[in-house]
VEXROPA-90325 format. One record per atom (N, C-alpha, C): x, y, z; residue in three letters; residue number from 0; chain; atom name. Coordinates in steps of 0.2 Angstrom, whole numbers, plus 5000, padded with zeros to 4 digits. Atoms other than C-alpha are relative to their C-alpha. Last residue first. Layout:
<minus>
+------+------+------+------+-----+-----+------+
!   xx !   yy !   zz ! type ! seq ! mol ! atom !
+------+------+------+------+-----+-----+------+
!    X !    Y !    Z !  ALA ! NUM !   A !   CA !
...
+------+------+------+------+-----+-----+------+
</minus>
This chain:
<minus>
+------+------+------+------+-----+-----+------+
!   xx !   yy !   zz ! type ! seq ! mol ! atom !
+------+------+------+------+-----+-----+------+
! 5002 ! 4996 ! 4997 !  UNK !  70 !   A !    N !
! 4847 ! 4986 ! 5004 !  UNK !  70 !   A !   CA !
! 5002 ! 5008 ! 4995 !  UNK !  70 !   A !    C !
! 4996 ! 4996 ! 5001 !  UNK !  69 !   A !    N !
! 4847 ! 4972 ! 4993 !  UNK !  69 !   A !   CA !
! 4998 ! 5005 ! 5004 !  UNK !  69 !   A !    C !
! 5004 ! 4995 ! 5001 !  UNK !  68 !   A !    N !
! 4836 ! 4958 ! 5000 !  UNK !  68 !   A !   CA !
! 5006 ! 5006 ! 4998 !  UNK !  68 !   A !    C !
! 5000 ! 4993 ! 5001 !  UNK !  67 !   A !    N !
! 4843 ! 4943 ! 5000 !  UNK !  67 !   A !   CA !
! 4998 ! 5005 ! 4996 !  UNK !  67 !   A !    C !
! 4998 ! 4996 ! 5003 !  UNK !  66 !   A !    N !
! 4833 ! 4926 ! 5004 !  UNK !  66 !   A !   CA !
! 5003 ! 5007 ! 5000 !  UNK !  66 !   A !    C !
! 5007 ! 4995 ! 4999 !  UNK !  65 !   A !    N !
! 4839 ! 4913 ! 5016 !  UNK !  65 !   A !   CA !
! 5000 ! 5005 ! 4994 !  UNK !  65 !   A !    C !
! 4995 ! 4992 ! 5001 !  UNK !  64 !   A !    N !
! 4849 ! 4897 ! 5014 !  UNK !  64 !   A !   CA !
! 4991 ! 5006 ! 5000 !  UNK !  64 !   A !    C !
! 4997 ! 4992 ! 4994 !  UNK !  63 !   A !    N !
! 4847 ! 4884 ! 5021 !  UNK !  63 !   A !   CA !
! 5000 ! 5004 ! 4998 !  UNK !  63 !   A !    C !
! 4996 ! 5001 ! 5000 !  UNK !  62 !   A !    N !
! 4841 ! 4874 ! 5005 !  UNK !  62 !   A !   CA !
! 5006 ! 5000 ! 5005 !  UNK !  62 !   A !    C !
! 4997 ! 5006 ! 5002 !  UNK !  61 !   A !    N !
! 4825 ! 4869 ! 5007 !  UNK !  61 !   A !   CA !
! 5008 ! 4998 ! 5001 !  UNK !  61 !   A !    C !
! 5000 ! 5002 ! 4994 !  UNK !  60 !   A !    N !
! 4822 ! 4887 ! 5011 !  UNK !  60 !   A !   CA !
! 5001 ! 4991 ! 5000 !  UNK !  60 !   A !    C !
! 4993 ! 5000 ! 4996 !  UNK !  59 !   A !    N !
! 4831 ! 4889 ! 4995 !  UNK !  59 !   A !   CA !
! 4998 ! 5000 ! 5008 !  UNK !  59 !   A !    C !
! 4993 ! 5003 ! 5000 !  UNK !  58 !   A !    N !
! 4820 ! 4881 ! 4987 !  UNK !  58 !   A !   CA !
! 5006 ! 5000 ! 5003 !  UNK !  58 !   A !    C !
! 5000 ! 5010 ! 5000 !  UNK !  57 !   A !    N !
! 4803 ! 4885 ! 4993 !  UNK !  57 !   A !   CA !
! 5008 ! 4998 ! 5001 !  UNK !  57 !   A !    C !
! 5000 ! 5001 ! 4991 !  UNK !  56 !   A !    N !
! 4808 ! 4904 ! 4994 !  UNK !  56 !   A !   CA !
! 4998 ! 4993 ! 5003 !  UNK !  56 !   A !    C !
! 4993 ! 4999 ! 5001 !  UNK !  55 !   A !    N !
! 4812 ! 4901 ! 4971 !  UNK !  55 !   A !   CA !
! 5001 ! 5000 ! 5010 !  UNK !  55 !   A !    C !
! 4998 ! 5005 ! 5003 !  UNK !  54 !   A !    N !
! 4795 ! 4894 ! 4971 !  UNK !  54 !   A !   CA !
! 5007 ! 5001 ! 5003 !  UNK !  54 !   A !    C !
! 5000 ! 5003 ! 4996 !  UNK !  53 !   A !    N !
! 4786 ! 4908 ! 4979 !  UNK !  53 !   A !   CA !
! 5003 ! 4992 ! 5003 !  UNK !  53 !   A !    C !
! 4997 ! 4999 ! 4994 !  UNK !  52 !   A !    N !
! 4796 ! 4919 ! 4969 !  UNK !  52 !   A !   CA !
! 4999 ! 4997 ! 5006 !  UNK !  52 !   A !    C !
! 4993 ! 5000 ! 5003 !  UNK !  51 !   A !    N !
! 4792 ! 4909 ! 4952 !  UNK !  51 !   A !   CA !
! 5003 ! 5003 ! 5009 !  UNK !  51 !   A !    C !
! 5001 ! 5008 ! 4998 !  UNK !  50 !   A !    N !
! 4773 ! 4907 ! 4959 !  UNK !  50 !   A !   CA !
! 5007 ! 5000 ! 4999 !  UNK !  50 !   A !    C !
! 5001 ! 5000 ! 4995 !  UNK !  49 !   A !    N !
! 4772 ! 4928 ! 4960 !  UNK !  49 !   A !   CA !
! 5000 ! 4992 ! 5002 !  UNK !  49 !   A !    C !
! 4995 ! 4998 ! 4994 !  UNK !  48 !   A !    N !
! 4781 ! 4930 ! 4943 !  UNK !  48 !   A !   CA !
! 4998 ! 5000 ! 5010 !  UNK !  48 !   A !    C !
! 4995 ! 5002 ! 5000 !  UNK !  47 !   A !    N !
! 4768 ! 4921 ! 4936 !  UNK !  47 !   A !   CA !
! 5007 ! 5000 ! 5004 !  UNK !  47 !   A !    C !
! 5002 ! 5007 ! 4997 !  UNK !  46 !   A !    N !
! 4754 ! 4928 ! 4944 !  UNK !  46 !   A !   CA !
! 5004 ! 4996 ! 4999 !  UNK !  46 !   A !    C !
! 5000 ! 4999 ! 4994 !  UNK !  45 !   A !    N !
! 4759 ! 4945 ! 4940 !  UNK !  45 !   A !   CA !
! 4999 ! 4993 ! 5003 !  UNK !  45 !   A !    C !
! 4996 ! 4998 ! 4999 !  UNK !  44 !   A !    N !
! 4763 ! 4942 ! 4922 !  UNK !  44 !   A !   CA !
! 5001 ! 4999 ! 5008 !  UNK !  44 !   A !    C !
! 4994 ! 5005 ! 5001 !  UNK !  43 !   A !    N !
! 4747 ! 4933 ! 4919 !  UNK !  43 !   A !   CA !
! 5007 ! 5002 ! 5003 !  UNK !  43 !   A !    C !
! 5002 ! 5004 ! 4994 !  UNK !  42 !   A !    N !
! 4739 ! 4948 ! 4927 !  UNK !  42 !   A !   CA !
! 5003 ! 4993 ! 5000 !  UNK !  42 !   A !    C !
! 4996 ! 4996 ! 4993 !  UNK !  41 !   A !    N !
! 4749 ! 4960 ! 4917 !  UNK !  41 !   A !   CA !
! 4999 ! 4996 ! 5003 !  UNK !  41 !   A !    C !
! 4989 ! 5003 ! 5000 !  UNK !  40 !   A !    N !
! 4747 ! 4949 ! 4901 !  UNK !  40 !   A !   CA !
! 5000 ! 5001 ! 5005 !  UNK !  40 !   A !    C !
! 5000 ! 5010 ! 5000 !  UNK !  39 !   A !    N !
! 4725 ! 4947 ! 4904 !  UNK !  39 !   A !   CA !
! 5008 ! 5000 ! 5000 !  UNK !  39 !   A !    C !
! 5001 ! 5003 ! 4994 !  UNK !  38 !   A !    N !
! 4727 ! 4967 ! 4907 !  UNK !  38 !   A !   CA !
! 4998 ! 4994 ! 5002 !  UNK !  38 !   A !    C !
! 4993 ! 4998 ! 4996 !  UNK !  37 !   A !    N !
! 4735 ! 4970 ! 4893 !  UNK !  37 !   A !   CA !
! 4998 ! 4999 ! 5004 !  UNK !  37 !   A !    C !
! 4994 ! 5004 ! 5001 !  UNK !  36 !   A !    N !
! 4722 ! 4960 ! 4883 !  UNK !  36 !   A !   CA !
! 5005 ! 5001 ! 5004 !  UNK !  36 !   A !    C !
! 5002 ! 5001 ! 4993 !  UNK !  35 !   A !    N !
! 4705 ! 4973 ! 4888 !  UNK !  35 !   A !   CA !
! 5008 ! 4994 ! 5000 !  UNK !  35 !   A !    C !
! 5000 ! 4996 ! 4995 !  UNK !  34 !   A !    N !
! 4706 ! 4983 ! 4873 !  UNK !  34 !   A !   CA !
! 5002 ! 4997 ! 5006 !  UNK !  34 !   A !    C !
! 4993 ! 5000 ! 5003 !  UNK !  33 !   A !    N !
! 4707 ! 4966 ! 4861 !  UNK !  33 !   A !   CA !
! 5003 ! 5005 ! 5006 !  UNK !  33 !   A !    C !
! 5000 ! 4995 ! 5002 !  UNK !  32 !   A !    N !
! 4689 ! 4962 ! 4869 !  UNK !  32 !   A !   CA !
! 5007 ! 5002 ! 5002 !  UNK !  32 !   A !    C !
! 5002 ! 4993 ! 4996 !  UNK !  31 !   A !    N !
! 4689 ! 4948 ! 4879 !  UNK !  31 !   A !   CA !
! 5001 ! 5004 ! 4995 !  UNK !  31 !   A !    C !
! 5006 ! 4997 ! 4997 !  UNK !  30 !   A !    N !
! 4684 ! 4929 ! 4871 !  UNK !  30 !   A !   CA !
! 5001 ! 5009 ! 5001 !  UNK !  30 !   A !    C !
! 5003 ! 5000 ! 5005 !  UNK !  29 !   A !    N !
! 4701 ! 4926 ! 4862 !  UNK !  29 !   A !   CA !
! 4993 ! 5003 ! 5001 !  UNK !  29 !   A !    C !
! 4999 ! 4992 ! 5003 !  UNK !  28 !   A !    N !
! 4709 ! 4929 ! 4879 !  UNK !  28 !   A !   CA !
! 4996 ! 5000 ! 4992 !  UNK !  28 !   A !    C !
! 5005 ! 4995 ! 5004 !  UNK !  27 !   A !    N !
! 4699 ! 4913 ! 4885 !  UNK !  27 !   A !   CA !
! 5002 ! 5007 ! 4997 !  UNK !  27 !   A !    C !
! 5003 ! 5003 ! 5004 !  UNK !  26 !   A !    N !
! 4715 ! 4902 ! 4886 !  UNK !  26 !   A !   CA !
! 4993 ! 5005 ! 4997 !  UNK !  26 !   A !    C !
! 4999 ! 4996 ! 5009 !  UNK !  25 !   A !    N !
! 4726 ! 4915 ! 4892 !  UNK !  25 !   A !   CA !
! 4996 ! 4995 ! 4997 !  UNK !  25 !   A !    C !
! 5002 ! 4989 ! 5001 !  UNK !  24 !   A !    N !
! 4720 ! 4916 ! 4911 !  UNK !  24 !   A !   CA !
! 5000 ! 5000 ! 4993 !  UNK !  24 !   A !    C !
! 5009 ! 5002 ! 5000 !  UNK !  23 !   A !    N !
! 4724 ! 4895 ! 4911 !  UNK !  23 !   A !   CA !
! 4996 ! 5007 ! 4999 !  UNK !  23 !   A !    C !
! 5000 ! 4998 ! 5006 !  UNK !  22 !   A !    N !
! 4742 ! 4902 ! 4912 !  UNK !  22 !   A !   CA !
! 4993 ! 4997 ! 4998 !  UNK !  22 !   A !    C !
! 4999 ! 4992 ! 5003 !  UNK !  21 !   A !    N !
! 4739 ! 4907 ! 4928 !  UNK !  21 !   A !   CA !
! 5000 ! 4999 ! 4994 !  UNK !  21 !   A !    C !
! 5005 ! 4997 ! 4999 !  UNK !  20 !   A !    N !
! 4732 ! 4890 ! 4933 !  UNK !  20 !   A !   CA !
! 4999 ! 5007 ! 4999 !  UNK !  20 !   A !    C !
! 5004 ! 5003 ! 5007 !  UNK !  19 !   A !    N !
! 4746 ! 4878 ! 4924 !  UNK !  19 !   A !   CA !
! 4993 ! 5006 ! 5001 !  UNK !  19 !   A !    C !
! 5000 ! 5002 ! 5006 !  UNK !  18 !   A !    N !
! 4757 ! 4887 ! 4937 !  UNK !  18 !   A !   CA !
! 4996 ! 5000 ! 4993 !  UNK !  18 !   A !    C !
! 5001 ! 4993 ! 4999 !  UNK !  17 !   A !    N !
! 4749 ! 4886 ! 4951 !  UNK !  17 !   A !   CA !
! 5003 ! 5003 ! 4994 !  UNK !  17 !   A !    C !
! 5008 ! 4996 ! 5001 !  UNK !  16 !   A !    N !
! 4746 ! 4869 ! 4946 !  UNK !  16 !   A !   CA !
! 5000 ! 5007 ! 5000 !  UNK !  16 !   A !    C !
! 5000 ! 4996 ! 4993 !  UNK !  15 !   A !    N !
! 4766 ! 4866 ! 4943 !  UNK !  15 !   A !   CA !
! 4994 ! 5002 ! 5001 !  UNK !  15 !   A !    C !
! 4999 ! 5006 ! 4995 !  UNK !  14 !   A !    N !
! 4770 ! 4850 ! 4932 !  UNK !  14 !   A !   CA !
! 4998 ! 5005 ! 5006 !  UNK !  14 !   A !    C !
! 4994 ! 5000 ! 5001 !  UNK !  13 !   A !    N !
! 4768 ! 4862 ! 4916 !  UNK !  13 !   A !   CA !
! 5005 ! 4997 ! 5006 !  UNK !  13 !   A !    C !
! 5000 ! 4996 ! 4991 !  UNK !  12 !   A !    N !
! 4754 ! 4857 ! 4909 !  UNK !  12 !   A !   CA !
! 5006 ! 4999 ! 5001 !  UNK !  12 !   A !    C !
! 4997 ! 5006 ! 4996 !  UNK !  11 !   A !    N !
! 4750 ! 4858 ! 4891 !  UNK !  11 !   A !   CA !
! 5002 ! 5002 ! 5006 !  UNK !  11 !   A !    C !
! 4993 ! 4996 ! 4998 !  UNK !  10 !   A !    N !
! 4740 ! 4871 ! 4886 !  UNK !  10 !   A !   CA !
! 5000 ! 4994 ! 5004 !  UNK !  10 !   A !    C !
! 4998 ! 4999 ! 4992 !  UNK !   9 !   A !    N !
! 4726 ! 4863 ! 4878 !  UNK !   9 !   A !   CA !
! 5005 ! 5001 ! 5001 !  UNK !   9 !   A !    C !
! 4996 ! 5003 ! 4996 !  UNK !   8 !   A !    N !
! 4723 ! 4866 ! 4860 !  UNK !   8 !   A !   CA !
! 5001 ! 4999 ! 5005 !  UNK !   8 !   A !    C !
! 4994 ! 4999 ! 4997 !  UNK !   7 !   A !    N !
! 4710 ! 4876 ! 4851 !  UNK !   7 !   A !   CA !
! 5002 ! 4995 ! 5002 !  UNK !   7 !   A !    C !
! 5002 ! 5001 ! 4993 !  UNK !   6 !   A !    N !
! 4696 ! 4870 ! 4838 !  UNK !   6 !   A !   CA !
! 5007 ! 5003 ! 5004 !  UNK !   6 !   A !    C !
! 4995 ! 5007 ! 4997 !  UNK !   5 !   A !    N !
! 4700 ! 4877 ! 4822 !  UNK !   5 !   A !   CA !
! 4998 ! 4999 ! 5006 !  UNK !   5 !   A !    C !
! 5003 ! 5003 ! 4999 !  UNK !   4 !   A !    N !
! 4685 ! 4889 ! 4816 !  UNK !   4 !   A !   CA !
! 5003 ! 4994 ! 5002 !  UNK !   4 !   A !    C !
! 5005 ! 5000 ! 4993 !  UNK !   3 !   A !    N !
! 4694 ! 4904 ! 4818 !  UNK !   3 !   A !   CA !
! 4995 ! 4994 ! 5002 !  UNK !   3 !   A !    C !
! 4998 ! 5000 ! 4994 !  UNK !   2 !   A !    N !
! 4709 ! 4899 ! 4808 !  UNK !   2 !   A !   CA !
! 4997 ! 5000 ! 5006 !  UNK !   2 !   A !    C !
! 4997 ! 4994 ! 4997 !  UNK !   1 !   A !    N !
! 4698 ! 4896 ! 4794 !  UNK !   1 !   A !   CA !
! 5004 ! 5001 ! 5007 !  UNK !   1 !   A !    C !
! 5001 ! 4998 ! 4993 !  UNK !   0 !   A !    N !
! 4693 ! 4879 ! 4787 !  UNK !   0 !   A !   CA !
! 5005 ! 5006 ! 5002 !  UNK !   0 !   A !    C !
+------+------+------+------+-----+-----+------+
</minus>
């Protein structure tokens, strides 16, 4: 059996649906034409880093504390 004909894996979850949702993006990259890849990382990437700082304004609202911004 060929690597291509292995069934895939599910991408474990990672307790965060927003989270589990982005990277849910990389499951069908096998589908998009190899051209078109950078732009499944970038959007992963953006969506990531956009649940990490939504996460990170949770916490520290949680915390008191407020975020800085460097001027």
């Amino acid at each position: 059996m060929s690597d291509i004909d292995e069934p895939t894996t599910p991408t474990p979850s990672t307790g965060d649906p927003r989270v589990d949702e982005v990277l849910g993006r990389l499951a069908g990259l096998d589908e998009v034409p190899v051209a078109e890849h950078v732009q499944v990382f970038e959007s992963v990437l953006t969506g990531l880093r956009s649940s990490l700082g939504s996460s990170l304004g949770s916490s520290l609202a949680e915390a008191g504390q407020t975020t800085h911004t460097p001027a």
